[in-house]
C-alpha positions in Angstrom: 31.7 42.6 28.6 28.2 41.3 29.0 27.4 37.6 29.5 23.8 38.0 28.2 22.4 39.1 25.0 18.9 41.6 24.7 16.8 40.2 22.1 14.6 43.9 21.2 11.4 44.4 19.0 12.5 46.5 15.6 9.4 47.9 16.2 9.2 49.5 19.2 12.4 49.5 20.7 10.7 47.0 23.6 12.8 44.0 25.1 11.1 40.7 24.3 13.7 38.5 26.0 17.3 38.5 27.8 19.1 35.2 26.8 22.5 34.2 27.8 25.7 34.3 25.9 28.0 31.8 25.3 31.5 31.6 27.2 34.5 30.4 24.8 34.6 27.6 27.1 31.0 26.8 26.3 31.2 27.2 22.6 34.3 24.8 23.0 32.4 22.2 25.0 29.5 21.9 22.1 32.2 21.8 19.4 34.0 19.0 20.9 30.3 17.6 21.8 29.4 17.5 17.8 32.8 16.4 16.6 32.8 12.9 19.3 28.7 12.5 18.2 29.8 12.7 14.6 31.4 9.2 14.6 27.6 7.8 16.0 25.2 10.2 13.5 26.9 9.4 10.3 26.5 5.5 10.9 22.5 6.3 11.4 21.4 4.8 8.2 19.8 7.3 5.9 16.7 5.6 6.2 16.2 6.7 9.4 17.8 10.4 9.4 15.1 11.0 6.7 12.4 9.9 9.3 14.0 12.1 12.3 13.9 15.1 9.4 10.7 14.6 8.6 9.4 14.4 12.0 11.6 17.8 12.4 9.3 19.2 9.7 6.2 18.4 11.3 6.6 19.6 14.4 7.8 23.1 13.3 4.4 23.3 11.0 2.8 22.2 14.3 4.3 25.0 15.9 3.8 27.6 12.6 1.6 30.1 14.8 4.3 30.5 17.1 6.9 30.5 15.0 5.9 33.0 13.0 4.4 35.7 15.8 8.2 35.2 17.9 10.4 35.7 14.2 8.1 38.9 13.7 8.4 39.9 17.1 12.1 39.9 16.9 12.6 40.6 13.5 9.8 42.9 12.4 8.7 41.4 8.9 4.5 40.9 8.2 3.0 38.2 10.3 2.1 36.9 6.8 5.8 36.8 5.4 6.7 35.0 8.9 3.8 32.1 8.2 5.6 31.9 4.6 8.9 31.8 5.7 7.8 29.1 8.4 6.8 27.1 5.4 9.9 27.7 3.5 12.3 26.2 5.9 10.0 23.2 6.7 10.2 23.0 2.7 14.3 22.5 3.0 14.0 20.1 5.8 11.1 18.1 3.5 13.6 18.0 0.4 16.6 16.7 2.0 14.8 14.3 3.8 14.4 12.5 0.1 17.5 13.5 -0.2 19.3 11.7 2.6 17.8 8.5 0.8 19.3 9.5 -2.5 23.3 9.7 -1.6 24.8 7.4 -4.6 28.4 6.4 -5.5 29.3 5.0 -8.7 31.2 2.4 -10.2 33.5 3.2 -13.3 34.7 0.9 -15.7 38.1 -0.2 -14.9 40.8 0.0 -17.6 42.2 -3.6 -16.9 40.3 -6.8 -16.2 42.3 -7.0 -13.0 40.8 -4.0 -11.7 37.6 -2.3 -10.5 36.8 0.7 -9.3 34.5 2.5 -6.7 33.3 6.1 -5.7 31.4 6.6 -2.6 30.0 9.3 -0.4 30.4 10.0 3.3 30.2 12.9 5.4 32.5 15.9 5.8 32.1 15.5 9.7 31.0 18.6 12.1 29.5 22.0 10.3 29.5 24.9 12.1 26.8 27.5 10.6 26.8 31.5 10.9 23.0 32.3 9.6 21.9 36.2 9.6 18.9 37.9 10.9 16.6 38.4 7.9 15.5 34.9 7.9 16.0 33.4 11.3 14.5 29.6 10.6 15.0 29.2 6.9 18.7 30.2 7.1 19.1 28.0 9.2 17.3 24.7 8.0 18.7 25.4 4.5 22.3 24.4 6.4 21.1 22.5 9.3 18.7 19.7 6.9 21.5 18.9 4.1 24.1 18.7 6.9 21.9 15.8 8.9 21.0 14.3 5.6 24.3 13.5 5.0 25.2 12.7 8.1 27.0 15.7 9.3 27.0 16.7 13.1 25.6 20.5 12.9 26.1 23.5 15.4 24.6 27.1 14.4 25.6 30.9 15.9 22.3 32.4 15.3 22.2 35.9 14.8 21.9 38.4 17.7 19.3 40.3 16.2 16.8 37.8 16.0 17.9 34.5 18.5 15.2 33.0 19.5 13.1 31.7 16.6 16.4 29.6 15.9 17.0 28.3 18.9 13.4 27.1 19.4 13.6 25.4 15.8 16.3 23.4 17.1 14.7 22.3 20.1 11.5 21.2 17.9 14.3 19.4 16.2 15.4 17.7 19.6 11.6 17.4 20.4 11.3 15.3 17.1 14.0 12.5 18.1 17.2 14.3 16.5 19.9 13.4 18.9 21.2 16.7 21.1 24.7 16.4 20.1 23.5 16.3 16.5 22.1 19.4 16.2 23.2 22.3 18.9 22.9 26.6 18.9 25.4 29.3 21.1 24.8 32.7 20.8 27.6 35.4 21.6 29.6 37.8 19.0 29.7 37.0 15.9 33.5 37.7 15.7 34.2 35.6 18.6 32.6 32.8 17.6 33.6 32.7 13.8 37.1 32.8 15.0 36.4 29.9 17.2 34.6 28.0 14.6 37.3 28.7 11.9 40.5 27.8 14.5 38.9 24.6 15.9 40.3 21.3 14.9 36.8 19.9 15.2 35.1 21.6 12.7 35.4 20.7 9.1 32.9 22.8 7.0 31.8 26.5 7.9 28.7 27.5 6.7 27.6 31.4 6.4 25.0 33.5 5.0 25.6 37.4 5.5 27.9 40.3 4.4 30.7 39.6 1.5 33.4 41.2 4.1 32.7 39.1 7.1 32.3 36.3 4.1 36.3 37.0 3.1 37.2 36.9 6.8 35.9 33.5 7.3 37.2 32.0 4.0 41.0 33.4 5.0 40.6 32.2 8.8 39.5 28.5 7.7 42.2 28.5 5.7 45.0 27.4 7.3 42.8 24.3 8.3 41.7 23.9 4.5 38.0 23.4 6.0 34.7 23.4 3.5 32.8 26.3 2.7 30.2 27.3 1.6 29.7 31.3 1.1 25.8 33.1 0.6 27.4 36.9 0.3 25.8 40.2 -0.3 23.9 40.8 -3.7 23.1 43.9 -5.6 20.1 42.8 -8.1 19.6 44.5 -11.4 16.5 44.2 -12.5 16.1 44.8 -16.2 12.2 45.4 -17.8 12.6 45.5 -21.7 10.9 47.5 -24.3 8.6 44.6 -25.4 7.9 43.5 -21.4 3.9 43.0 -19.6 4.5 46.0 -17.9 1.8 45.0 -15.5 3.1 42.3 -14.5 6.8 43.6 -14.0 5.6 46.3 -11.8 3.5 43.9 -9.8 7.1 41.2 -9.8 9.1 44.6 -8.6 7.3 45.1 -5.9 6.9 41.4 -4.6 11.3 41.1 -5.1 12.1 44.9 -3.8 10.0 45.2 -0.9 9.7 41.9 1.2 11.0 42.4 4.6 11.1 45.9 3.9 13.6 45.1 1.3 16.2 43.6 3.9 17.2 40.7 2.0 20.0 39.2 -0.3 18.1 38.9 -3.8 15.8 41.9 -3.8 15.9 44.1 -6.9 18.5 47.0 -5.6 19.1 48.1 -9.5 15.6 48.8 -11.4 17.0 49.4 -15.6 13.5 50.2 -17.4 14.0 50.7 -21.2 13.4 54.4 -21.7 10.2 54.3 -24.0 8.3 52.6 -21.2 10.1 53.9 -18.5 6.8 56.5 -17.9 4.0 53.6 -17.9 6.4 51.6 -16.0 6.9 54.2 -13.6 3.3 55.0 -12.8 2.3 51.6 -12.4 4.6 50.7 -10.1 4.1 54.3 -7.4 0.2 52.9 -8.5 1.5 49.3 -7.0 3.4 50.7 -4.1 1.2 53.5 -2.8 -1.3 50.4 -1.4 1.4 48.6 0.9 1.1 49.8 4.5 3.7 50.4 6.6 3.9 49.6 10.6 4.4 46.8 13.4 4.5 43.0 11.7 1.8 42.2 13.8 -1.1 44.1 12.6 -3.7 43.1 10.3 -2.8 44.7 6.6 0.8 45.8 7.4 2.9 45.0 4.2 6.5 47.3 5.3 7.9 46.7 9.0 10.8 48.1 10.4 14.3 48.6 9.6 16.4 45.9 11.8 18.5 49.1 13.6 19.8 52.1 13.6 22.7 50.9 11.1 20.7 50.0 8.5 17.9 52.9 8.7 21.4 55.4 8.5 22.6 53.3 5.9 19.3 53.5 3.8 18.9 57.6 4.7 22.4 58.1 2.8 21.9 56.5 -0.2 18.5 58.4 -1.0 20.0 61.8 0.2 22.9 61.4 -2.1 20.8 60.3 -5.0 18.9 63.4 -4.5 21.8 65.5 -4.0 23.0 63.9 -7.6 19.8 64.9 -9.4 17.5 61.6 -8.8 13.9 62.7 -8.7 11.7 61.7 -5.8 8.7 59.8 -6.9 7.1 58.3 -4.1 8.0 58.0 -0.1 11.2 59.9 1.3 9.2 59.6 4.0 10.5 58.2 7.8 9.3 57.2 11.2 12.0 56.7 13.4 12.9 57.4 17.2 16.7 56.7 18.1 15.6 57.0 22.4 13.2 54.1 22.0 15.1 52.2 19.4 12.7 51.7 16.2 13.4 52.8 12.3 10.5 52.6 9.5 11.3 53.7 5.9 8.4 54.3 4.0 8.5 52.7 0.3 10.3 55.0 -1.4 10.9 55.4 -5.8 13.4 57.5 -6.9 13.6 58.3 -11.0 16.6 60.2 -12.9 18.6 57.5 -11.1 22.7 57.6 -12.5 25.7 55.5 -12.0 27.3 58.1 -10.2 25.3 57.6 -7.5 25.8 55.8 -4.3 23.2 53.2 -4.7 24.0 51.8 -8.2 26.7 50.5 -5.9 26.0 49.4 -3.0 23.8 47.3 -1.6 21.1 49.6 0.4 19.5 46.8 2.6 16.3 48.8 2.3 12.6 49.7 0.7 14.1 51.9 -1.6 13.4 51.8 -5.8 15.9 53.5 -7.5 15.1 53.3 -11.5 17.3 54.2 -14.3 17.3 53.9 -18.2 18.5 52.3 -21.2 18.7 52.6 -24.9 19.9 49.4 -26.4 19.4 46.0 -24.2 23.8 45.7 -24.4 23.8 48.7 -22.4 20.8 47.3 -19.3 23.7 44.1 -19.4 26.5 46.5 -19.1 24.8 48.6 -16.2 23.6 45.1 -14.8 27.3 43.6 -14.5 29.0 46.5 -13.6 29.7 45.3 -9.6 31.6 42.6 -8.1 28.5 40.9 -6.9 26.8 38.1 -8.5 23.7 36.7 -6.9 20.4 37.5 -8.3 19.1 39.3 -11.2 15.5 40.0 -12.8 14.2 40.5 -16.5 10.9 40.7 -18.1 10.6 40.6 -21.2 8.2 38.6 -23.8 10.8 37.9 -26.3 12.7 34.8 -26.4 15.4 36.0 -27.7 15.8 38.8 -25.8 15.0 36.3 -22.7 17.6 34.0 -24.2 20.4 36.7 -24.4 20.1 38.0 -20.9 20.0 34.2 -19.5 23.2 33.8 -21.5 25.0 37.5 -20.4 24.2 38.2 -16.9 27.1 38.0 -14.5 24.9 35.7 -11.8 23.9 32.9 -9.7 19.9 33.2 -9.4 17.9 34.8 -12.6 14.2 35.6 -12.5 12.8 36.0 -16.1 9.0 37.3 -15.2 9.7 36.2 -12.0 10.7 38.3 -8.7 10.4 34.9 -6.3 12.2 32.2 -7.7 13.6 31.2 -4.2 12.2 27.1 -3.7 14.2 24.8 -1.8 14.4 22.3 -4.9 16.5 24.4 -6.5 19.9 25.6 -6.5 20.8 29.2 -4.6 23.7 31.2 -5.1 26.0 33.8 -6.4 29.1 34.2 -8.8 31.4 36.3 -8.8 32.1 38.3 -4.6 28.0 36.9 -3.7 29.8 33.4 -2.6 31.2 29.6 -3.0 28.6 26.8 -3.6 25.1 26.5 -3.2 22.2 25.6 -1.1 19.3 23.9 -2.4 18.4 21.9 -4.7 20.3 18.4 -5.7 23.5 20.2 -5.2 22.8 21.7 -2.0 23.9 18.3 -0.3 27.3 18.1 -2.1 29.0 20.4 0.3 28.3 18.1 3.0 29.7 15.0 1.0 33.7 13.7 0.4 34.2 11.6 -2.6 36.6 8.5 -1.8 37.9 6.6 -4.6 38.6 2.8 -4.3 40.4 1.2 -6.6 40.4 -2.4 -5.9 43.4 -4.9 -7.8 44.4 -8.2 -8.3 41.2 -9.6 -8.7 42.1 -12.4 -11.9 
């Protein structure tokens, strides 16, 4: 078994750096380290963890340039969506900075005079976060900044994939006055460690963003300790354009939610359901939309499509389109690959497929992929049906210019996260998500610090 990890460019297979992997005895060191700190963090008055945040923020937008060419490099997404994802996670370490300040209890009116009674708010104690490769920094700031703000001791297993722009956020976090055993990384197998993180006495919440089965593994394992957690699972997006929608602008909307990161994320559309008298206009202007993005290595100027993360993920994508073809789906656009196992790289060019049914493969699963698979409907009951029909719950898309067909689709659909005329409504002031298998709790938002808080309940007699 290796003691070191390989840190590779999705792009060309090259090795950008060889970092070390964390012993069982080291990963038990740094939890023990973050449980003993916790008892000294969560009596740092809130006044002050919101300064340390804050001076967290700064210095990772004083390091943006970096940032964002080592995520790319390592990762493979547009220079451009690394400088906006930079942003994004200094946005989640900016909100709960306010946040830290904005902690309240209650008091509730007692129901004798003898009586009164208290609720307060104090920290779960140490969270240990599992944060995937997609987003490397705002993954892990959306855990790390509510966790500090409350008070919480925090320790993170980055993923594999894509190490080091983690672990260098958390030194700018040490750089900007956040005590070491406050905030600490190890790297190794994801298994391994989960299994650590779940058995430990130390640890009180787990944290995880990734795939609904390793999801169900965790929840089971931290069971028998009854710890906190919090769940960001797999998704499966419908997204539904109505009869009466700006076709325009849902094109435009697809594209921006289906093909970021070369659609390897959570909430991108997987499901397009295009009402079948606009299904043709719709059509060409999205191929007219797509045909302009440019596909190749992050770091060159224009490049909209990187690569896929491995060789997993490129076979996973190649299936689903071969059995939607075999099924009858039409290609309109892309089927089209650059990939070379003996150096390591994968690109999928955008690809559309049309005369898309639900006995295909990807109306069910999540393809993880720049693939745009678009089917039809008659009645707007039947786009809700074909919307709802899977166990996941995260996000879902509609666009449509009627209020009450808005209204309805709010009030029907099965999930956490709904974009009406809107493929990006991702912000760290707002709650994120999923119903049903896509999780537990949320992040973001006012209620993204709740999962870091107990309630205690004082009840205080005798006082006539």
């Amino acid at each position: 078994m290796t003691d070191s990890i390989v840190v590779t460019n999705p792009a060309n297979g090259e090795t950008i750096k060889e970092i070390k992997k964390h012993s069982k005895e080291d990963v038990q060191i740094a939890l023990k380290k973050g449980h003993d700190y916790f008892s000294t963090w969560s009596k740092v008055n809130a006044h002050q963890r919101a300064k340390l945040l804050n001076a967290w923020a700064k210095k990772i937008r004083d390091a943006k340039d970096d940032l964002a060419e080592q995520m790319t490099l390592e990762n493979g997404k547009p220079l451009k969506e690394s400088y906006g994802e930079v942003e994004y996670a200094a946005s989640y370490i900016d909100w709960y900075a306010e946040e830290a300040k904005r902690i309240y209890g209650r008091t509730i009116p007692a129901n004798t005079e003898s009586k009164r009674i208290i609720i307060s708010k104090q920290p779960v104690g140490l969270v240990a976060a599992i944060t995937p490769w997609n987003f490397p920094a705002a993954m892990m700031t959306r855990k790390a900044a509510p966790a500090l703000a409350a008070g919480c001791t925090f320790i993170v297993k980055p993923a594999s994939e894509t190490p080091l722009t983690g672990i260098r956020i958390i030194e700018l976090a040490h750089e900007a006055g956040i005590p070491e055993e406050a905030i600490q990384y190890v790297t190794g197998s994801g298994s391994v460690i989960g299994d650590l993180f779940t058995e430990s006495e130390y640890v009180r919440k787990i944290t995880f963003t990734g795939s609904t089965s390793v999801g169900k593994e965790l929840i089971k394992n931290s069971a028998d300790t009854v710890k906190h957690v919090t769940m960001e699972l797999g998704g499966h997006a419908p997204l539904i354009v109505a009869k009466d929608a700006d076709i325009e602008l849902a094109a435009k909307q697809t594209v921006a939610t289906k093909f970021r990161n070369a659609g390897q994320t959570c909430v991108c559309a997987n499901r397009i359901i295009v009402h079948e008298d606009v299904v043709d206009d719709f059509s060409k202007k999205l191929i007219a939309e797509v045909k302009q993005l440019q596909v190749g290595n992050g770091l060159n100027e224009g490049v909209d499509i990187g690569p896929i993360i491995n060789q997993g993920g490129y076979e996973k994508i190649i299936s689903h389109i071969t059995d939607a073809k075999k099924k009858g789906a039409q290609v309109l656009l892309g089927d089209h690959f650059d990939a070379n196992k003996e150096k390591g790289y994968f690109f999928v060019h955008p690809t559309v497929l049309t005369n898309v049914t639900k006995e295909m493969d990807i109306m069910h699963e999540e393809t993880f992929g720049p693939v745009a698979p678009i089917t039809t409907f008659t009645e707007i009951e039947e786009a809700v049906s074909i919307a709802n029909h899977t166990p996941f719950g995260l996000a879902a898309y509609f666009f449509t210019n009627d209020y009450r067909t808005g209204t309805y689709l709010h009030e029907q659909l099965d999930y956490g996260i709904i974009g009406w005329n809107d493929g990006g409504p991702s912000a760290a002031h707002a709650p994120f998500g999923g119903m049903k298998e896509s999780g537990l709790g949320r992040e973001g938002g006012l209620e993204g610090i709740e999962p870091y808080l107990e309630t205690k309940y004082l009840s205080i007699g005798n006082l006539e």
